[in-house]
N, C-alpha and C positions, 0 to 999 in steps of 0.2 A: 232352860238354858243350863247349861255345865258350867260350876263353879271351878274353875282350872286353879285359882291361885288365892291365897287368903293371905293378907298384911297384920290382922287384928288378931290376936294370941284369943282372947276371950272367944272370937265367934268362930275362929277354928276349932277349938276346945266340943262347941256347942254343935256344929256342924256337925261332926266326926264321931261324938261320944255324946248329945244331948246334956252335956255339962254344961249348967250354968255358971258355973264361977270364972268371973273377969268379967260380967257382965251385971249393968246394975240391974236390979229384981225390979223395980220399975218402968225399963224398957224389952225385959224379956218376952211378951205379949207380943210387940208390936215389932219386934224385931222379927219373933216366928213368923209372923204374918208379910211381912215384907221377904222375908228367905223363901217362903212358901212360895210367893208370889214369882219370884225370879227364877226359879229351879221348873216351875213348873210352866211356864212360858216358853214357846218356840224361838220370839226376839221379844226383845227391847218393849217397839209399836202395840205388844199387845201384853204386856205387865199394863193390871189394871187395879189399881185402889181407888181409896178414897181422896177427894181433892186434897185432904191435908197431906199428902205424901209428896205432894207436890214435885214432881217427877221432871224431871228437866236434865240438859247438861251443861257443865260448867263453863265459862269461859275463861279467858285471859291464861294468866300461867297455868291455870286447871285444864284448858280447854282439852275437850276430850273422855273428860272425867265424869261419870253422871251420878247425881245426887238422887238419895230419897230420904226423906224427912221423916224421923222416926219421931222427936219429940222435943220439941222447947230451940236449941243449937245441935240436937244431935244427928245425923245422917249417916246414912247407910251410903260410901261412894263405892267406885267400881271403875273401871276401864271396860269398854268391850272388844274385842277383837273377835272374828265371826260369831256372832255369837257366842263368845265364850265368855265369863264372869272374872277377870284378872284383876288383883289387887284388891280385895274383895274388904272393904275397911269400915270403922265404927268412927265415927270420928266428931267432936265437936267443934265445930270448924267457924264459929262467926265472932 
C-alpha cells in the first residue's frame, strides 16, 4: 500500500531518510517490521503479523482509524482510503 500522508515528524524522518531520530531506539525494530509490512501489502486484509500486532480498527470517535500494536501502549494508526496509508501516526494512545 502507498503511504500518501505522514502526521508523526519521527517516522516521516524515518520513512524518507532511514533516520532514526524522533523515534525511541526500543521500538525502531518493530516499527520497520510493521512499515515493511504495510508498504508491501496490496490492502489492509492481507498485512500479516504476528498476533501481538493485534491488528484491528478503532471505533467510537476513532472509528475508521486502524491500529497496530507496536509495544506496551504504543501503535502504529492510520486511516485508509483506497488503499492508501493517510495519516500515518506513532502514537501512545491508552
Amino acid at each position: 500500500m502507498l503511504i500518501a500522508s505522514v502526521k508523526h515528524k519521527g517516522l516521516k524522518r524515518f520513512l524518507e531518510d532511514n533516520d532514526e531520530r524522533g523515534l525511541r531506539p526500543d521500538l525502531i525494530r518493530k516499527i520497520r517490521n510493521v512499515l515493511t509490512a504495510l508498504i508491501a501489502a496490496p490492502s489492509i486484509e492481507s498485512v500479516r503479523g504476528p498476533p501481538g500486532w493485534r491488528i484491528h480498527q478503532l471505533t467510537a470517535d476513532r472509528a475508521g482509524t486502524w491500529s497496530i500494536a507496536v509495544s506496551g501502549n504504543w501503535r502504529i494508526t492510520f486511516v485508509l482510503e483506497n488503499d492508501e496509508i493517510l495519516q500515518l501516526d506513532l502514537e501512545d494512545y491508552h
